[in-house]
Each structure stands twice: as structure tokens, then as C-alpha cells.
N, C-alpha and C positions, 0 to 999 in steps of 0.2 A: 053721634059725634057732636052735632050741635047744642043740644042737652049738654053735654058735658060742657063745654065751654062756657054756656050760659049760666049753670050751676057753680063755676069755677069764678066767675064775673063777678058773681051775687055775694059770693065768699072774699072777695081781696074786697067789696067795697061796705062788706057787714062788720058791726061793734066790735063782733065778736074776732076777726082779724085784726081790728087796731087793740084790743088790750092783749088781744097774744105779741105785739109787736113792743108797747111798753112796758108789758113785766120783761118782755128778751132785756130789754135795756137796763132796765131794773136791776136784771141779775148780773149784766154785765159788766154796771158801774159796784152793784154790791162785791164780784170779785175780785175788782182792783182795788178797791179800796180795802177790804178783807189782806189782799196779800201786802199793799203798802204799809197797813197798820202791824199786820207780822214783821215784816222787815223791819217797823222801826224800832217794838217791840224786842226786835233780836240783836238790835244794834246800842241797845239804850241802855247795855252795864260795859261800851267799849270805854268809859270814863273808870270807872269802875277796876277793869281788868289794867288799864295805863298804871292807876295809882297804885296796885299789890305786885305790880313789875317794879314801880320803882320804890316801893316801902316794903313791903310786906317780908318777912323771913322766910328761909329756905323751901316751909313747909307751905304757904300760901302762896309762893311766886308757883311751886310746882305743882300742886291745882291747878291754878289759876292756865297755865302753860298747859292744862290736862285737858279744861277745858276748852280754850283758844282750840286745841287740836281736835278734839271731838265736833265742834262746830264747825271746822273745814271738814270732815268728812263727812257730815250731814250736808255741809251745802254742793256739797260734789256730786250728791245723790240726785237734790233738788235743781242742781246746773243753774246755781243762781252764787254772786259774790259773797262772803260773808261777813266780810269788813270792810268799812269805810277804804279810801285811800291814805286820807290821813289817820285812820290808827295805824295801819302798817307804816305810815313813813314815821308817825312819833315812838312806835312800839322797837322801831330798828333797834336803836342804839339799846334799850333794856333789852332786849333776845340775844345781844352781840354781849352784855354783860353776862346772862345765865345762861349762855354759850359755855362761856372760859370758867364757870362755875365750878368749884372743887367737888360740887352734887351731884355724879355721875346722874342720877337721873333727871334732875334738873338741865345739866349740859345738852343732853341726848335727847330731849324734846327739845328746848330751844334750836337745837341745829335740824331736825325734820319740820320745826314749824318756818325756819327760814328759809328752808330747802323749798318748800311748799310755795314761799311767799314770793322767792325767787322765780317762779315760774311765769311770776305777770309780768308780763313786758314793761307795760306801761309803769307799772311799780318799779323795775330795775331801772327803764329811763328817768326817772322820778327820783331814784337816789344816786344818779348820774349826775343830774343837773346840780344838786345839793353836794355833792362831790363825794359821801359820807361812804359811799361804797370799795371807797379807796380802805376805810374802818379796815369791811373787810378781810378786803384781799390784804391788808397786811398781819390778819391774824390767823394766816395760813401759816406761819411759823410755828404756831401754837399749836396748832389744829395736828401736824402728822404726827407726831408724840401720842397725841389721846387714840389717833389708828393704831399706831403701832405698838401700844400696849391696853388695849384695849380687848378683853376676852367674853366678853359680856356681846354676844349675836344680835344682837336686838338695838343696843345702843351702839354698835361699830356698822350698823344697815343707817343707820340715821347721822353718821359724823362721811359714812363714804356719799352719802346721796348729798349733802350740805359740800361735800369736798366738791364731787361733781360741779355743781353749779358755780361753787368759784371757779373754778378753771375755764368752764366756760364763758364766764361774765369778763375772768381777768384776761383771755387770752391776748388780749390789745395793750396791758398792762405792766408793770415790771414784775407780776404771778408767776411768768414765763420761767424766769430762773429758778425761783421758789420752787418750783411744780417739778422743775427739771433734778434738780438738786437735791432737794428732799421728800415731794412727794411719789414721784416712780419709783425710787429704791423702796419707799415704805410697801408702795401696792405690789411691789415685786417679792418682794419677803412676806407681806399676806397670802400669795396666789400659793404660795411653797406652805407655808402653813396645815397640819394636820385637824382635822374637825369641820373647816369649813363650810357653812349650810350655803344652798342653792342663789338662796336671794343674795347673798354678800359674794359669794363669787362673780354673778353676773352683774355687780355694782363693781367692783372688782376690775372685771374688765370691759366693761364699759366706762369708767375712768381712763385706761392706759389706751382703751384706742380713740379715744378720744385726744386722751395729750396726743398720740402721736397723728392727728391729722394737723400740729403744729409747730412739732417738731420733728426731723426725722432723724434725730440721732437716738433717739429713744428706742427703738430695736434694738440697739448697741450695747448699750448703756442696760437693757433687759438679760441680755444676751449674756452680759459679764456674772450675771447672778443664774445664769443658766435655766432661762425660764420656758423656752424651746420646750424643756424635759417635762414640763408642768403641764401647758398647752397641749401637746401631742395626746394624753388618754382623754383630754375635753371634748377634744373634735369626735370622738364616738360617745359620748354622754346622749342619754336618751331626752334631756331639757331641750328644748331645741334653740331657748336663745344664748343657753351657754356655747352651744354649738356656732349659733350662729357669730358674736361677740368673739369668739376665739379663732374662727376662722376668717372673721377681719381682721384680727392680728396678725394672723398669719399671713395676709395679704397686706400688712405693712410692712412684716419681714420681709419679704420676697422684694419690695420696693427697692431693697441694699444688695446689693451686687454680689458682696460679701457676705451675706450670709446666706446666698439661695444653696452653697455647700452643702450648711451645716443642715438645712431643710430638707436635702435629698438622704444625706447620711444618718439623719435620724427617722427616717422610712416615713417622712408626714406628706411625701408625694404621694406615697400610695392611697394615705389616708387621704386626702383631698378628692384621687379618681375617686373613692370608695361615696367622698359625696355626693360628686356629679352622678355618682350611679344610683346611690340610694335616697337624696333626698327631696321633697317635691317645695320647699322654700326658697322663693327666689332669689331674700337676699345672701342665702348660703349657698345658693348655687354662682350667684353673679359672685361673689369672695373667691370660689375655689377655681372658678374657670379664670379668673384675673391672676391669683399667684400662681394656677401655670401655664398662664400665659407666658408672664413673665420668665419662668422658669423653663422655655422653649427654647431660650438664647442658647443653651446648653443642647447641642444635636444628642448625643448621648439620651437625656431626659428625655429629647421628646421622640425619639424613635421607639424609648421604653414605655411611655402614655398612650401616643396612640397606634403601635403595632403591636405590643405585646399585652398591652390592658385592652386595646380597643375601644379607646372611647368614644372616637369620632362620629360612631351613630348615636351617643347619647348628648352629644353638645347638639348635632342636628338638630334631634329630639325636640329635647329640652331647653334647648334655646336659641337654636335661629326659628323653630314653629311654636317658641313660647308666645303669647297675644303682648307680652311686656318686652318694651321697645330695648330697657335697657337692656336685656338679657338676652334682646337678638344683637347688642351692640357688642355684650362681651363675647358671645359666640363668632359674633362675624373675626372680631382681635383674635382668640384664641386659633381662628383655622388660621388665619394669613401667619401668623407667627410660626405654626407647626409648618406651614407650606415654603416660610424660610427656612426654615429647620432642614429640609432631605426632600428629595426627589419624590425618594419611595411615599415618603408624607403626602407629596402633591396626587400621589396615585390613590393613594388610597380617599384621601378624599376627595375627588374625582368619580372614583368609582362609588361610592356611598350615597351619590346623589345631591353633592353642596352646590352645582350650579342649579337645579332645579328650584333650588330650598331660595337661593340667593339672587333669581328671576324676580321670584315671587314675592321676597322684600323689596325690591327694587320698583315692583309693579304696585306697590300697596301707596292707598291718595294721602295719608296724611304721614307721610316720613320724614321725620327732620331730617336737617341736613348733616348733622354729625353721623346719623347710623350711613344714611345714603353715603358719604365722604367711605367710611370703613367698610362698608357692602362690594364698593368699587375696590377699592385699595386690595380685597379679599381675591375679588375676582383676577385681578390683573397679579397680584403673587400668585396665584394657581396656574396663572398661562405661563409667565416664562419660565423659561428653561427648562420649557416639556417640549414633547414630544407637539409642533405645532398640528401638522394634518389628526391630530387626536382630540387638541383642544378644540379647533373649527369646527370639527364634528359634535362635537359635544355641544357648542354653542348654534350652529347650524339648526340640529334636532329642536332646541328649545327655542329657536326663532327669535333668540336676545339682540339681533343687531339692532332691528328698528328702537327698542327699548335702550339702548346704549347711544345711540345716534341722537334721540331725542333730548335724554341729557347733557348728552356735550351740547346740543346747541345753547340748552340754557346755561350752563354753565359758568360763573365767573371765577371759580376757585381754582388757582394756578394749578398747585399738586393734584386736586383731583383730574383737571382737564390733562394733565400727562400722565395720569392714569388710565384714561379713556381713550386716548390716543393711541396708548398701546397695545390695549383691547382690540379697538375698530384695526390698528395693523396688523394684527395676526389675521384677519379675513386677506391680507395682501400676501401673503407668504405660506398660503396653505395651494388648496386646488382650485382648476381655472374656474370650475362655478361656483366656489367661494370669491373670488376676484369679482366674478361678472354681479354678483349679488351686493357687493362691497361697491361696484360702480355706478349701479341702479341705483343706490342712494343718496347720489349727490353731492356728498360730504365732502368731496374730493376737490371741490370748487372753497367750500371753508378751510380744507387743509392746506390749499395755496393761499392765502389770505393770511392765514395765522402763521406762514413758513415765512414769508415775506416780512412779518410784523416782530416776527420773536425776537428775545434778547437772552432766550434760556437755552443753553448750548444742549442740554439734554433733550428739550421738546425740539429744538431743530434735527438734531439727530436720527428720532423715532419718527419725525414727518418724512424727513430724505428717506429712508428705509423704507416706509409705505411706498410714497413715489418710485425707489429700484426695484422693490418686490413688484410692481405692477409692470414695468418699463419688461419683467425676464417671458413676459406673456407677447410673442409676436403679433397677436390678435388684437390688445389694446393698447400698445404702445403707441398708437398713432390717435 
């Protein structure tokens, strides 16, 4: 072992170590400076491409535009920029010219090379400050005309991706009306459209649920071109992001009150179960479990979901024991809302096992506080107006008090702490060694404190209630 060390000595302090240590260096400044002199190399006809944007005719702007694009997709490979800032902020205004180009293919590269360009922040803040981006958003007037007659697949994927990005640049903007007005009628009369390839549909709609996380009359407004009827054979497409893209539409449908009707009557409830049963993507599982959610307001619905589909062991499943936070959030909404829903509801999930499922959330260290807030809210819809010495048992078995007890102490949030409240008094209103195990813990010293302190006639209510369910036990009322 000493040998080796002394061998190893001999070698960090021989020749032959230090010039293995200055070629490393060698090679290290020879690669930056190799990839610098590329770069500049690559950068050194952006003068060059400026002046055949703003001189050159039809046939040399669209080169010229052929190659700009070929070189972002080379540097997309290499994960390296591939033009300056300032040729994108001087190249705007000519791309915004061979945009509105009478040369369909001219136009149709200019609007994917700005779709592309639009993606750098710093570059859209950069034509914010300059104000020049207003250009654009006001040549959205232009633009849904070239959608809406535009049959040519290839050049209508490169005017809806450029559309995209307006919308979302303008949404702060006066876009809003534009978009409202002319462009969702347009993407609503594309989606109806026969021939349609894959990639333009799911540009398609990813446009419209996009507008409508800004507007919400746009359901409506979809709704009067009857595109319900379009959406519904999507949701079984084997693409999975047309699936996915369509059934967030559908879960902006369902936001409108008025139309969750038209949802059930054209059978896309069933097709929504048919997701939560069949698909293993989460953000089309969190879509479908959220419209029917909402669609639980309706007792009819959801006695049809989850007793006659049975779905409540696969939201379990699949989303309150999914490891993704959000989609034990929407599991947790979807039980409490069916648990509004009917009794029989609260039985059945009850019996399926959702207080074990919903310990175990509760019990996990790093829980926000929104799912924790809706875990409780779940719990406490499944106790009332059951059968109480059922639900104490149930909660007894799983030994949830001290874990409910410990939350309320921390607790600041009003609604949830009168969620909690309700919970820890159902141990008062069931059996006497439910009571005696409810008084071993103390808490009954904080629920004088907070009964004296309240100003919320409900939480005083549910406190007094604890205190008379205790006071009907002759053994502790003293």
C-alpha cells in the first residue's frame, strides 16, 4: 500500500504530469475558441439575410426565410441560440412584412419563423419595451382570413402555431376581442372541417383551450357552431394529445352550468368514465376527473358515475395513490362532490376504502396546503349525514384522531379548522369509548378557548354540539 502511494507521489510531481496538465488546457482553450469562431462564423451573413428581407424579391426573401429556418433547427439540435438579439428585434418588422405576403409560401415561413422567435421571452420582452408588438397583435385581423381559407396542411400548421403565440402574447392586450370575435369562429369551423391531419387539429385545439382560459364565454360562443359534436369522437382518438387537448375543452365546457346538459345528453360522460378507466396520462386523467366533478352537482349524474359505472375504485386508484400531488387533489374534489351528491355515494365510498387512501395523504411530509385544505373538506363531506357510530368506527380502526388533532392545532385557516371541528365531533356523538378516547386528547381545553373566541355562528354551533354530545355520557359530564 505504501508502494502505491509513493509511486502515485513520484507521478503528480514528474514532467510527465505537468505537460499532461497543459495540453488538458490547451485543448480546452483550443475548444472555446473552435466553438466561438463557429458561432461567429454562423452569425456573419445575419447582415446579409437583414438586407434580402428588406430588398431582395419574392424568390430571394423566400430562400433567404428557408434558410433563417433551417438554421433554428440546427441550433435546436446543437441547444445553442442562433441569432443575435438584434437581428430578431431588426428582422421583426420584414417577417411581419413577408407574413402578409401575397406568396403563400413566403407568408407560411415567415409566420413559423416568428412563431419560433416568439418563444424567447427575453425577445418578446425586448419587442414590448419597443412597443412594436402591438405591429403584431393588430395584424390578427389579417391573419384569420389566411386560416380560414387556407387548404394547403403545412402552411395552415404554421399560420395556427404564429396564431397561438399571438394570443398568448396579446392576452393583456385589446387581442382579446379580436380573438373572441373572429378568431374562435374561425378555429371552430376548422375543427368541423373534413381532411384534417393530426398536427393541425391538435394546433387547433390547443388554440381554443387556450383562448378559453381567458375567456369564458367561449364554450358558448363554440357551442352555437355545435362543436360538442366534433369533440366527442376526439376523446377516443388513439393520439393521446388530441385526447388530451379535447378533454381540457371539455373540462372548460363543464365550467358553464348551462351546458353540463348538453354534456350528459350527447353521452361524453360516459366517454370521460371510459378515460379515467382507460388512460394512464395524468393530465387527461386530472381533465376528466375535474368535468365530472363538476358534473356531480347533478345527483342523477352522479349516482349514474359512480354506482352504475363504478368508478370510485379507479379515482382511488389512480388518483388519490397516484405519487402526483395534483391528481390526488382532483381525486380528493371529485369524492367530496359525489359525497354531496347521495348518501348511497357516501357508502359506497366508504366502503371502497377512501378513508384509508385519505389517512395516508394526510400522513405524507411534504403536502401542500391546498391538497391537505381538500383531503379534510373530503373527509368531513363523507361523515355527515351518515350513519355516525359507522363513521367513528371507521375512523377509530384507522386511528385518524391523533392525526386530525394535530392539524387542527396548527391550523390557521378558518374553513378548514371548521372542517376539523366537525370531524374531532363526531368522536362525541358516536360510543362511550369513542367519547373517553376524544377526552384523552385534550383538545377539549382548545375547544373551550376557541368557543369563547368565535365570531362564526357556524363554528360555535359544531363546538356547542361537541360539548352536549359529551354532557349525554353521565360518566363525563362532571
Amino acid at each position: 500500500m505504501d508502494s502505491c502511494k509513493k509511486n502515485y507521489k513520484c507521478f503528480l510531481e514528474s514532467d510527465r504530469f505537468k505537460l499532461i496538465g497543459i495540453a488538458g488546457v490547451g485543448i480546452g482553450i483550443g475548444y472555446a475558441y473552435l466553438k466561438q469562431a463557429k458561432s461567429i462564423k454562423l452569425r456573419s451573413d445575419e447582415p446579409k439575410f437583414l438586407k434580402t428581407l428588406q430588398e431582395g424579391d419574392n424568390d430571394q426573401t423566400t430562400e433567404t426565410l428557408q434558410q433563417i429556418l433551417e438554421r433554428i433547427k440546427k441550433s435546436k439540435d446543437q441547444k445553442e441560440d442562433p441569432f443575435k438579439e438584434n437581428f430578431k428585434t431588426q428582422s421583426f418588422g420584414h417577417l411581419i412584412k413577408s407574413f402578409t405576403s401575397d406568396n403563400k409560401n413566403t407568408s407560411s415561413l415567415a409566420s413559423l419563423i416568428l412563431s419560433k422567435f416568439l418563444n424567447d421571452v427575453v425577445y418578446c420582452n425586448k419587442l414590448e419595451t419597443l412597443e412594436v408588438i402591438e405591429i403584431l397583435i393588430s395584424k390578427i385581423q389579417e391573419f384569420t382570413p389566411l386560416i380560414k381559407e387556407e387548404s394547403n396542411q403545412e402552411y395552415l400548421n404554421n399560420y395556427l402555431k404564429l396564431f397561438f403565440k399571438i394570443v398568448k402574447i396579446g392576452q393583456k392586450k385589446s387581442v382579446l376581442r379580436i380573438v373572441q370575435n373572429e378568431g374562435v369562429p374561425v378555429l371552430g369551423a376548422l375543427l368541423k372541417k373534413k381532411g384534417i391531419n393530426d398536427e393541425c387539429r391538435i394546433l387547433i385545439l390547443k388554440n381554443l383551450t387556450w383562448c378559453c382560459e381567458f375567456y369564458e364565454t367561449i364554450p358558448s360562443m363554440l357551442e352555437k357552431q355545435e362543436i360538442l359534436m366534433e369533440i366527442k369522437p376526439l376523446l377516443d382518438s388513439s393520439n393521446e394529445k388530441i385526447v388530451e387537448y379535447s378533454s381540457s375543452l371539455i373540462n372548460d365546457y363543464s365550467k358553464n352550468s348551462e351546458l353540463c346538459q348538453r354534456l350528459d345528453n350527447l353521452g361524453i360522460v360516459k366517454s370521460l368514465v371510459r378515460l379515467i378507466f382507460s388512460s394512464n396520462n395524468d393530465q387527461i386523467l386530472c381533465n376528466a376527473s375535474l368535468s365530472l366533478t363538476k358534473l356531480m352537482v347533478d345527483r342523477q349524474i352522479s349516482d349514474l358515475v359512480c354506482i352504475q359505472y363504478e368508478i370510485v375504485p379507479q379515482i382511488l386508484v389512480k388518483l388519490l395513490r397516484s405519487k402526483n400531488k395534483n391528481l390526488n387533489y382532483c381525486g380528493c374534489q371529485f369524492l367530496e362532490m359525489a359525497a354531496k351528491a347521495s348518501v348511497s355515494n357516501k357508502v359506497l365510498i366508504r366502503e371502497c376504502g377512501a378513508f384509508a387512501i385519505l389517512l395516508s395523504i394526510l400522513n405524507k411530509k411534504d403536502i401542500s396546503q391546498k391538497l391537505l385544505q381538500q383531503a379534510i373538506a373530503t373527509i368531513k363531506e363523507l361523515i355527515v349525514q351518515s350513519t355516525r357510530t359507522n363513521n367513528v368506527k371507521y375512523l377509530r380502526e384507522l386511528n385518524i384522531l391523533p392525526t386530525i388533532i394535530s392539524i387542527f392545532k396548527d391550523c390557521t385557516n378558518q374553513k378548514m379548522k371548521l372542517n376539523l371541528v366537525i370531524i374531532i365531533g363526531n368522536f362525541s356523538c358516536s360510543t362511550h369509548e369513542a367519547r373517553i378516547e376524544l377526552m384523552k386528547t385534550g383538545v377539549l381545553t382548545e375547544f373551550s378557548d376557541l368557543l369563547l373566541n368565535s365570531k362564526d355562528m357556524l363554528l360555535t354551533r359544531n363546538l356547542v354540539t361537541t360539548f352536549a354530545n359529551l354532557l349525554i355520557s353521565r360518566k363525563l359530564k362532571y
